[in-house]
C-alpha positions as a printed NumPy array, in Angstrom:
array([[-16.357,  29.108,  11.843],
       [-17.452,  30.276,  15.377],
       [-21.535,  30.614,  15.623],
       [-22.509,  33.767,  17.681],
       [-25.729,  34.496,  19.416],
       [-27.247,  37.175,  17.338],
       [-30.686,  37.608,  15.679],
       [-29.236,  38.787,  12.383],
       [-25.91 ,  36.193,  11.852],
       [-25.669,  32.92 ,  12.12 ],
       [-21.662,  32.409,  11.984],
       [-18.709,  34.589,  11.334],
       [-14.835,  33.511,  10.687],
       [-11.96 ,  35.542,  10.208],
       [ -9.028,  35.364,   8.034],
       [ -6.153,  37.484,   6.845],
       [ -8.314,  40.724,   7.522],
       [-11.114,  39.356,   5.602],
       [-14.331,  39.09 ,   8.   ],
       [-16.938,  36.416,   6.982],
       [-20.291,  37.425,   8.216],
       [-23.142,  34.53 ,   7.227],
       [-26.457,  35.657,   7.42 ],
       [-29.57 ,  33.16 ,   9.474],
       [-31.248,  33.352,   5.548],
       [-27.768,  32.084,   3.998],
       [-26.029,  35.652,   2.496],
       [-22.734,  35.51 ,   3.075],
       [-20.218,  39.246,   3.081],
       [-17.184,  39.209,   3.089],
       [-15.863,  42.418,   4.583],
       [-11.977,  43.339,   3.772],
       [ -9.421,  45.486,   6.084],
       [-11.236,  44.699,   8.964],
       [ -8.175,  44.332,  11.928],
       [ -8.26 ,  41.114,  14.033],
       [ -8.963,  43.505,  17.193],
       [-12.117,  44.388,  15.349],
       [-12.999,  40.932,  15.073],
       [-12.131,  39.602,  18.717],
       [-14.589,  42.866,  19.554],
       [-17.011,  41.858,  17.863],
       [-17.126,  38.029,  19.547],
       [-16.806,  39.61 ,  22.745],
       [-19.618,  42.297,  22.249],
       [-23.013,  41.457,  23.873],
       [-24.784,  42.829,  20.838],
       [-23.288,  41.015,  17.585],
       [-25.234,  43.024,  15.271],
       [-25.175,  46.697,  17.172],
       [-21.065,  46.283,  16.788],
       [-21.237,  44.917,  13.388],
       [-23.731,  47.828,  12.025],
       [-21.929,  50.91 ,  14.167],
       [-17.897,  49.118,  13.732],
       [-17.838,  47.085,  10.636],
       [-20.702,  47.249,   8.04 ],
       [-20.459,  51.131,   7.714],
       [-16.649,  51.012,   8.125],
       [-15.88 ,  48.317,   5.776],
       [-16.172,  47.389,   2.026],
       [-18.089,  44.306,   1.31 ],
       [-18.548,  41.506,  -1.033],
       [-21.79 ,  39.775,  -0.997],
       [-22.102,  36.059,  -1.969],
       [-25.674,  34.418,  -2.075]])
């Protein structure tokens, strides 16, 4: 699971379309249909959590695990 630099994750992974976003506190989503593209994007992006809230979280369903 790759770490990022962001204030609000700690780690995300990626598999089958599923996203894994974990949370510095521990919360874990899982968000489903998100496109690998999406995902490289959001590695690449210099702001983790502005492309996760504007491309992802609002785009997205989710799962939350605790």
């Amino acid at each position: 699971m790759p770490e990022v630099k962001s204030k609000m994750f700690s780690h995300v992974d990626y598999e089958n379309g599923t996203l894994k976003v974990t949370m510095h506190g521990g919360k874990v989503y899982h968000h489903d249909g998100v496109p690998e593209a999406t995902y490289k994007s959001l590695l690449a992006s210099p702001s983790v959590g502005q492309f996760y809230n504007g491309q992802i979280k609002t785009k997205h369903p989710h799962r939350k695990n605790t």
